[in-house]
ZAMARGU-4260 file (C-alpha; in steps of 0.2 Angstrom, whole numbers, plus 5000, padded with zeros to 4 digits):
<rodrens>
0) 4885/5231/4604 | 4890/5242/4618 | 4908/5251/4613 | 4918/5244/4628 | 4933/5259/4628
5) 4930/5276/4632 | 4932/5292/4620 | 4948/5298/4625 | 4951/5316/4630 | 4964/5328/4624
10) 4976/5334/4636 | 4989/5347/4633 | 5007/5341/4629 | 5019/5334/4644 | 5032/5346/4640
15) 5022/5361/4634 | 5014/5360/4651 | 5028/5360/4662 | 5031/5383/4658 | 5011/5385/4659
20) 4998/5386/4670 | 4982/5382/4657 | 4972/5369/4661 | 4977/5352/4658 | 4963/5341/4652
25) 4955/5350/4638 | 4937/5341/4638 | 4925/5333/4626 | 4920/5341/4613 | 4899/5341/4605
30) 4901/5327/4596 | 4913/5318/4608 | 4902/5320/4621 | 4887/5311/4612 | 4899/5297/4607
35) 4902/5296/4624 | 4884/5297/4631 | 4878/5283/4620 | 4888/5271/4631 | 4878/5272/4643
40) 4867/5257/4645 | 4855/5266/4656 | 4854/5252/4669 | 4836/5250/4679 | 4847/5249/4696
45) 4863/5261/4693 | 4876/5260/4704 | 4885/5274/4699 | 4869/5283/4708 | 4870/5273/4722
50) 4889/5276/4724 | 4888/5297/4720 | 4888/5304/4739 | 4874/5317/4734 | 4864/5304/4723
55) 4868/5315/4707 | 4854/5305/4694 | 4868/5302/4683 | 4859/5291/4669 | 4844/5306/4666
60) 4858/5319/4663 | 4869/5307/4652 | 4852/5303/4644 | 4850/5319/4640 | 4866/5323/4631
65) 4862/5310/4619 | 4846/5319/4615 | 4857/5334/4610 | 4848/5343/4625 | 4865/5349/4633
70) 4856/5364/4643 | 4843/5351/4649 | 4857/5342/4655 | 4865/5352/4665 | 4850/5359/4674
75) 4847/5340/4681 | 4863/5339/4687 | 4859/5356/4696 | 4843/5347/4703 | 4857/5340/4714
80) 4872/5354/4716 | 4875/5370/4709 | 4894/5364/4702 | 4894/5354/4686 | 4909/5360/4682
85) 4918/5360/4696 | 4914/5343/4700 | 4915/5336/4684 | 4936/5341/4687 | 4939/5338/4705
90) 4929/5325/4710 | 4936/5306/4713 | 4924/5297/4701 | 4934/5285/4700 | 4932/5280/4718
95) 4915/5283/4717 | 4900/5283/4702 | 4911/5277/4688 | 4920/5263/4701 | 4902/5256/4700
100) 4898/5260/4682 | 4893/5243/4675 | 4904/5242/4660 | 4920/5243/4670 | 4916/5225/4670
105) 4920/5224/4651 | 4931/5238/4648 | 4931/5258/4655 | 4916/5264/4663 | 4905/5279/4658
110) 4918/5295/4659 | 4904/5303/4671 | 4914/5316/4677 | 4919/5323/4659 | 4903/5321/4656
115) 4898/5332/4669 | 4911/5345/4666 | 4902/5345/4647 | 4885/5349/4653 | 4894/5363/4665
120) 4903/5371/4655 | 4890/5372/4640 | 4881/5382/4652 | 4895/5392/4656 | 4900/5395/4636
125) 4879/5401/4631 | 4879/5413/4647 | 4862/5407/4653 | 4855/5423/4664 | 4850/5416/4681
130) 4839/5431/4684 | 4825/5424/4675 | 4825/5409/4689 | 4810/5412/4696 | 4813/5411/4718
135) 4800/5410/4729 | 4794/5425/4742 | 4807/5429/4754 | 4801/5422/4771 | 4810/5434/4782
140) 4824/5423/4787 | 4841/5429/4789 | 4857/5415/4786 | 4873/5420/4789 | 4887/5408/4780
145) 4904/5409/4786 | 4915/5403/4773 | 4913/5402/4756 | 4920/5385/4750 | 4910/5371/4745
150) 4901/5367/4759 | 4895/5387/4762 | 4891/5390/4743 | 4881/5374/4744 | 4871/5379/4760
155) 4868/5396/4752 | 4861/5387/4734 | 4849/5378/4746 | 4843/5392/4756 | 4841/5406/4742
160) 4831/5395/4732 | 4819/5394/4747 | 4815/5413/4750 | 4828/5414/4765 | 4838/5429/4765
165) 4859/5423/4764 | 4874/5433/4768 | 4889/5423/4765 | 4907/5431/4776 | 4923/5427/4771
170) 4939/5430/4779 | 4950/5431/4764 | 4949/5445/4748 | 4940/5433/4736 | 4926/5422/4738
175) 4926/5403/4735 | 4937/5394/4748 | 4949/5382/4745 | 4943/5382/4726 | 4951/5398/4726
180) 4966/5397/4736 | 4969/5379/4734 | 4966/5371/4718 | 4979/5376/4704 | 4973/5383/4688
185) 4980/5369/4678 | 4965/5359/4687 | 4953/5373/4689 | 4955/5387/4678 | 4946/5402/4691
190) 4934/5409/4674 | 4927/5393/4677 | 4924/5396/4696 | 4918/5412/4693 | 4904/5408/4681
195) 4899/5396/4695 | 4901/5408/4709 | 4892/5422/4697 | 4875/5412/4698 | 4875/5414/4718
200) 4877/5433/4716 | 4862/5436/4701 | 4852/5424/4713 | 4852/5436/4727 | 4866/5428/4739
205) 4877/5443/4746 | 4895/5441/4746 | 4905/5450/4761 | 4926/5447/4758 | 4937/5451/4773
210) 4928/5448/4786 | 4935/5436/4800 | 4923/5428/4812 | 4930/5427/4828 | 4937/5446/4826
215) 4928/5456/4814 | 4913/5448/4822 | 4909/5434/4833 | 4898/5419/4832 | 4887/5428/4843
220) 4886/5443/4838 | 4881/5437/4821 | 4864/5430/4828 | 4861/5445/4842 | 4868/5460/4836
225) 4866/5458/4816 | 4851/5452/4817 | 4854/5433/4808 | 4843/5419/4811 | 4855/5406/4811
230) 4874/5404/4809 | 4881/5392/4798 | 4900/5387/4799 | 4910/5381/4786 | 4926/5388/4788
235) 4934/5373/4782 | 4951/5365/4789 | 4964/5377/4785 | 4977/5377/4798 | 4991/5364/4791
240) 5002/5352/4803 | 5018/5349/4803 | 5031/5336/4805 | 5041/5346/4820 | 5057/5337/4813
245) 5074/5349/4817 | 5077/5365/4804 | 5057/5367/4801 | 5058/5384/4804 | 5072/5388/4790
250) 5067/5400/4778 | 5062/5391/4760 | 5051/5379/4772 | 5032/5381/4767 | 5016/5372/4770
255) 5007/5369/4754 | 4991/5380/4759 | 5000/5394/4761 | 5011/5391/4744 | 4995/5386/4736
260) 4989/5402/4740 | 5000/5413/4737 | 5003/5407/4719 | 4983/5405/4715 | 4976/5418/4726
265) 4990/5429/4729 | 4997/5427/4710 | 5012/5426/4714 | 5017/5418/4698 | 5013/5433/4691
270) 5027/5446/4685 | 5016/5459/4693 | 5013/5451/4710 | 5019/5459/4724 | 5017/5443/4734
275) 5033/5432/4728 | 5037/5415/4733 | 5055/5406/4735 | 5060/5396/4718 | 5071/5382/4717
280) 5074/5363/4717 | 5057/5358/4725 | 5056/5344/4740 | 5037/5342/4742 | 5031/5329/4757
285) 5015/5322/4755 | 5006/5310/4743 | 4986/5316/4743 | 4981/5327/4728 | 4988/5343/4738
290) 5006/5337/4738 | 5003/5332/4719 | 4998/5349/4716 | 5011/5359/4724 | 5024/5348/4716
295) 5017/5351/4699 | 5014/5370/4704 | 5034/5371/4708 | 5040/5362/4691 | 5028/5378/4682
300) 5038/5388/4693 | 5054/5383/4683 | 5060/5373/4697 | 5071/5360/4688 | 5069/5345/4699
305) 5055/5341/4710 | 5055/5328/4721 | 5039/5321/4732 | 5042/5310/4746 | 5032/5299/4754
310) 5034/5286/4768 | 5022/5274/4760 | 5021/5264/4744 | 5013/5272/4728 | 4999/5260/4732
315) 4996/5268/4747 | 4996/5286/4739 | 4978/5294/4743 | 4980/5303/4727 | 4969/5300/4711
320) 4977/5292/4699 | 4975/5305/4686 | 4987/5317/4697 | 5000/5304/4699 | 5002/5302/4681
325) 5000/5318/4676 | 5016/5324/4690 | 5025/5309/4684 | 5023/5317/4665 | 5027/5332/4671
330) 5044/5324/4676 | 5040/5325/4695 | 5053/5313/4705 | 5043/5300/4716 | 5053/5294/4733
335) 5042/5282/4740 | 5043/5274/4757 | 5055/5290/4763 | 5052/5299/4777 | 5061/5315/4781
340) 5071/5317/4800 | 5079/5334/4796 | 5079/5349/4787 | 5097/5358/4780 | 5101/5374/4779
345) 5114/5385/4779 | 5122/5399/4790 | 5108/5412/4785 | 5095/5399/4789 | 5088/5395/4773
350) 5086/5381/4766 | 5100/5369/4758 | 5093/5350/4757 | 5083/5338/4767 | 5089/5323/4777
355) 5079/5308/4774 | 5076/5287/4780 | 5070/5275/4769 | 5056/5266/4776 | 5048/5247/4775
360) 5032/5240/4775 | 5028/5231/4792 | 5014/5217/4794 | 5005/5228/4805 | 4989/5235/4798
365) 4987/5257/4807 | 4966/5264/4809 | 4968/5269/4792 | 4969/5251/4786 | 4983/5252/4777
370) 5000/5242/4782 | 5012/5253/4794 | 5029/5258/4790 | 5045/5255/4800 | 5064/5264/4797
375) 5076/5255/4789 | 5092/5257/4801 | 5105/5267/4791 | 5096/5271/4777 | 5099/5288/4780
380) 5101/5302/4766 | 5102/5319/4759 | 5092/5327/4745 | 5099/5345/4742 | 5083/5356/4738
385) 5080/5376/4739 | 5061/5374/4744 | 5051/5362/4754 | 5033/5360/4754 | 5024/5351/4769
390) 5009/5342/4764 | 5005/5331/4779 | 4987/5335/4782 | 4979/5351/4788 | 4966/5353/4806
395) 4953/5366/4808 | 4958/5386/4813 | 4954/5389/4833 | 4948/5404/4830 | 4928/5400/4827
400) 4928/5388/4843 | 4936/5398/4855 | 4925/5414/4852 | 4908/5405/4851 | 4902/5400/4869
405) 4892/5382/4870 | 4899/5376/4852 | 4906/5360/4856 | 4922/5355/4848 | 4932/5336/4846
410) 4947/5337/4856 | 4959/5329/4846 | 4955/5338/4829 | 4948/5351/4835 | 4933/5351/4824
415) 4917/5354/4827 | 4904/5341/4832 | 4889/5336/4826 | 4880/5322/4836 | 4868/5317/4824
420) 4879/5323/4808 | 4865/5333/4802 | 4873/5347/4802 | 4866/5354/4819 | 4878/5358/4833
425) 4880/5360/4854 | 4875/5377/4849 | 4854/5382/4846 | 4852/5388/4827 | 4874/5384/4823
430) 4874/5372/4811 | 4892/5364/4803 | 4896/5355/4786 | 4913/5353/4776 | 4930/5351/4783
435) 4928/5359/4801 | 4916/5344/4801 | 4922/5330/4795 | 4942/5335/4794 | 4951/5338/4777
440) 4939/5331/4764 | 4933/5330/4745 | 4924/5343/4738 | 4911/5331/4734 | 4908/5329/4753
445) 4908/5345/4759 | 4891/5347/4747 | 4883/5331/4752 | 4887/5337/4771 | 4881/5355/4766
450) 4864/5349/4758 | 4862/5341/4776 | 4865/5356/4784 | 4854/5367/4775 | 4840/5353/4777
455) 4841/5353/4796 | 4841/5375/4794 | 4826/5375/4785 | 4817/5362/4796 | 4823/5371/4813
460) 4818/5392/4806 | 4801/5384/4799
</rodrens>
């Protein structure tokens, strides 16, 4: 009889986390792994497939593992993306393949995404050489990528292992995107990025940091002057938005990207860095899995109390549930349906405490299709904090749009368009995947967008 409860995974102690960045979730062991695998019932029509937005072939790999043959696991997994690991930590599985795993009718569903992160990272640990990959000839086309998050590294996979020539531009001094500056170590330790990253470079893709299109080079000048093929843009939805409520401009006010990167790219929770940032009792207001991981940045920090705020109900939270509880163990304050009208501060304008409404649920359902808010009259009240961290949503950067002529952009986001969403845009041989597409995304979605786009590449230089 199939065992109906998962094999639990180790996880660093709640309070031994809260002074260190290691990673969290420590991962399944050999022989946990294997007892894991055999729950799988290999089903003939497997939804968890069905369900995975690039159609990872979840029961071969899984099947594999119970054969012992880890390596062979991994490499089918690989049939479908280049980031087992990756994935298997910050992806929403449990939205997606394992919300459709059959056995979540009788208990847990297959943990596919420690599963996955197994198979990666059993790759990583043997240091398989990716130079013996045999490529095919190179066809004399020239890519440029601009960006290097998961939509670009995945359009670059794509194209290298089909003789094209790829160059991937990034603005910042380290490669990745927002895997770099964006996701905490805790979640994503960057050894782990940097294996994956490493493949790309002994395959042949060339890496070229700091280097803005729109200034270093144009769009343009890309495919006239530098002699690409074709321009791919995947520069992602960096450019954060905020709540123009009055004292936003204080000093100890920060949006979470740019706290996000300066502690992870930046380092600045270093003792070396020369990049600090502001420490303190910690307002974060949000509740998607950025504001859960700038509150729980802020607590490793040393900030003594954390509080998120959110004008919704926890339900309502677009979070995974894993981050919820793991800021809530973490000792992370949750005000729920809250919204902030004010920022306080003091007579050098920094920051002294936030002034906030208490909100209810209305019977009206918003285009998001979850029930509207409405301000509770007189509800008002103070939460004295030294840092606040807004963490509302981001919208694409302007800078690619305006300096590329004929590229067509949506005039409420300001992202670019695709008519037929595969990847091709206004603009003959610029193509567009990831969050400059679709808006502030998964990580998931900008590869299955990115496999699109480097499709329609292929199809329109052959």
């Amino acid at each position: 009889m199939v065992k109906s409860v998962r094999v639990p995974i180790k996880e660093l102690e709640k309070i031994e986390r809260r002074n260190i960045f290691n990673e969290v979730v420590s991962g399944y062991s050999e022989e946990e792994a294997l007892k894991e695998a055999s729950r799988c019932l290999q089903c003939k029509k497997p939804g968890c497939v069905a369900h995975c937005p690039i159609n990872v072939q979840i029961p071969d790999f899984i099947n594999l593992i119970t054969k012992n043959k880890f390596i062979e696991a991994a490499n089918k997994i690989k049939e479908s993306h280049l980031f087992p690991s990756i994935c298997g930590r910050v992806c929403p599985q449990e939205l997606q393949c394992e919300a459709h795993c059959i056995l979540s009718k009788i208990g847990s569903p297959i943990a596919i995404g420690s599963l996955e992160r197994f198979s990666g990272d059993y790759l990583c640990k043997i240091k398989t050489s990716y130079n013996s990959i045999k490529l095919p000839s190179k066809n004399g086309k020239k890519v440029a990528i601009v960006g290097s998050g998961p939509s670009g590294l995945t359009v670059a996979s794509e194209l290298i292992h089909h003789g094209y020539d790829v160059t991937i531009f990034e603005a910042l001094h380290k490669v990745g995107g927002v895997l770099t500056y964006g996701i905490p170590d805790f979640r994503l330790p960057k050894k782990i990025l940097q294996s994956e990253l490493e493949q790309l470079v002994q395959l042949g893709v060339k890496m070229v940091p700091n280097f803005v299109i729109g200034k270093t080079a144009t769009v343009d000048e890309l495919l006239s002057e530098y002699g690409f093929n074709a321009v791919f843009i995947g520069s992602g939805a960096g450019l954060p938005i905020f709540m123009n409520i009055p004292g936003e401009y204080s000093t100890g006010v920060y949006s979470a990207n740019e706290f996000l990167t300066r502690v992870y790219l930046m380092r600045a929770h270093c003792s070396t860095s020369d990049t600090e940032v502001m420490r303190g009792d910690t307002v974060v207001i949000g509740g998607g899995n950025i504001a859960m991981d700038a509150a729980r940045t802020a607590v490793r920090l040393g900030a003594k109390n954390v509080t998120l705020v959110y004008r919704r109900s926890e339900k309502e939270m677009p979070a995974r549930l894993e981050e919820v509880r793991h800021a809530k163990e973490e000792g992370i304050n949750f005000q729920m349906l809250t919204n902030p009208v004010a920022i306080m501060s003091d007579n050098n304008n920094i920051v002294k405490g936030i002034v906030c409404t208490k909100m209810e649920l209305a019977d009206a359902i918003d285009s998001s299709g979850r029930q509207n808010v409405q301000i509770i009259s007189g509800s008002e009240f103070e939460i004295p904090c030294e840092v606040i961290i807004m963490s509302i949503g981001n919208k694409s950067n302007p800078l690619i749009q305006s300096t590329t002529k004929g590229l067509d952009v949506s005039s409420n986001k300001g992202t670019i368009l695709s008519p037929n969403q595969d990847g091709r845009t206004s603009k003959k041989f610029v193509y567009v995947a990831g969050d400059v597409l679709t808006g502030a995304s998964t990580v998931i979605s900008a590869i299955a967008t990115g496999k699109k786009a480097a499709a329609s590449i292929m199809e329109d230089l052959i």
